[in-house]
C-alpha positions in Angstrom: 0.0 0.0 0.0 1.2 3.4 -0.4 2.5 5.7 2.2 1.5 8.9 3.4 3.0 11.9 4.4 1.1 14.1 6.9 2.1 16.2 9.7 5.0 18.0 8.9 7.0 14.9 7.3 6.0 12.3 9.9 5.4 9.3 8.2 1.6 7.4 8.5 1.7 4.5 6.7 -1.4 3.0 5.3 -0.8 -0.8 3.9 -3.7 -1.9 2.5 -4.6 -5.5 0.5 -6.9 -6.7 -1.8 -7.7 -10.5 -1.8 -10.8 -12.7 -2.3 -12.8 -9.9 -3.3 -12.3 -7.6 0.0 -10.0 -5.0 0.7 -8.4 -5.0 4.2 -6.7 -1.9 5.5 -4.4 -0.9 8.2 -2.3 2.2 9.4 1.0 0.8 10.6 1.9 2.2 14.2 6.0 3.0 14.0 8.2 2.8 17.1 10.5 6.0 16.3 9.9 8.6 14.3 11.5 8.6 10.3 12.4 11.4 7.8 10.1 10.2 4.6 12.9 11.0 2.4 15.5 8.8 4.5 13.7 5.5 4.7 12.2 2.9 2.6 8.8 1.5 3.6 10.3 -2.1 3.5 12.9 -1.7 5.8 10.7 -0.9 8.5 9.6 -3.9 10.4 6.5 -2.9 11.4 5.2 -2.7 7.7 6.6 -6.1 7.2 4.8 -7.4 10.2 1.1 -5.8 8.9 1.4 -7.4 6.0 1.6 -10.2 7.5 -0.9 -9.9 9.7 -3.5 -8.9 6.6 -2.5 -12.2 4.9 -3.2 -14.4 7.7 -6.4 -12.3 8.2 -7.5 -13.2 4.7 -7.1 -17.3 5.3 -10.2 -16.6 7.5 -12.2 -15.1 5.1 -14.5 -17.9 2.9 -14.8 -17.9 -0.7 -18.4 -17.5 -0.7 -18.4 -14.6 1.7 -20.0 -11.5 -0.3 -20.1 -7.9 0.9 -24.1 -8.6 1.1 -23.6 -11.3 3.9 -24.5 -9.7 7.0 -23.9 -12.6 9.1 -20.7 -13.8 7.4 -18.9 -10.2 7.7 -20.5 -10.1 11.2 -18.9 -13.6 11.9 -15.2 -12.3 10.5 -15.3 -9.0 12.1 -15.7 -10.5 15.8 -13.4 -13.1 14.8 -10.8 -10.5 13.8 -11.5 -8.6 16.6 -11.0 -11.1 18.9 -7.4 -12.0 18.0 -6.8 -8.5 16.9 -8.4 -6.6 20.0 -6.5 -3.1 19.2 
């Protein structure tokens, strides 16, 4: 996902990722703060570690679930929340 710039160069970034038909989206908390022109977003490892966190998310998600389901986004949202609580 890209990564944004607000605040007078403090660096917010917003991973996002696009699988089975859903977009899932996160803004990355970063331990110390980084010039935007020194650093690249892959050499953080808290980028690295969102990432990995939306993949795993998406294992959860079924093949049949559609954005009309009620239930079934219901069902993964307290399911995500629960291992996810923050």
């Amino acid at each position: 996902g890209p990564i944004r710039s607000i605040c007078k160069g403090k660096i917010w970034p917003v991973l996002f990722l696009y699988k089975k038909g859903f977009y899932l989206v996160t803004v990355v908390a970063l331990e110390k703060q980084h010039r935007i022109e020194q650093v690249r977003a892959l050499e953080l490892p808290q980028i690295t570690a969102a990432f990995a966190v939306l993949e795993d998310i998406c294992d959860f998600i079924p093949a049949s679930l559609t954005i009309s389901d009620v239930a079934g986004i219901s069902e993964l949202q307290y399911y995500i929340r629960s291992a996810i609580p923050f």
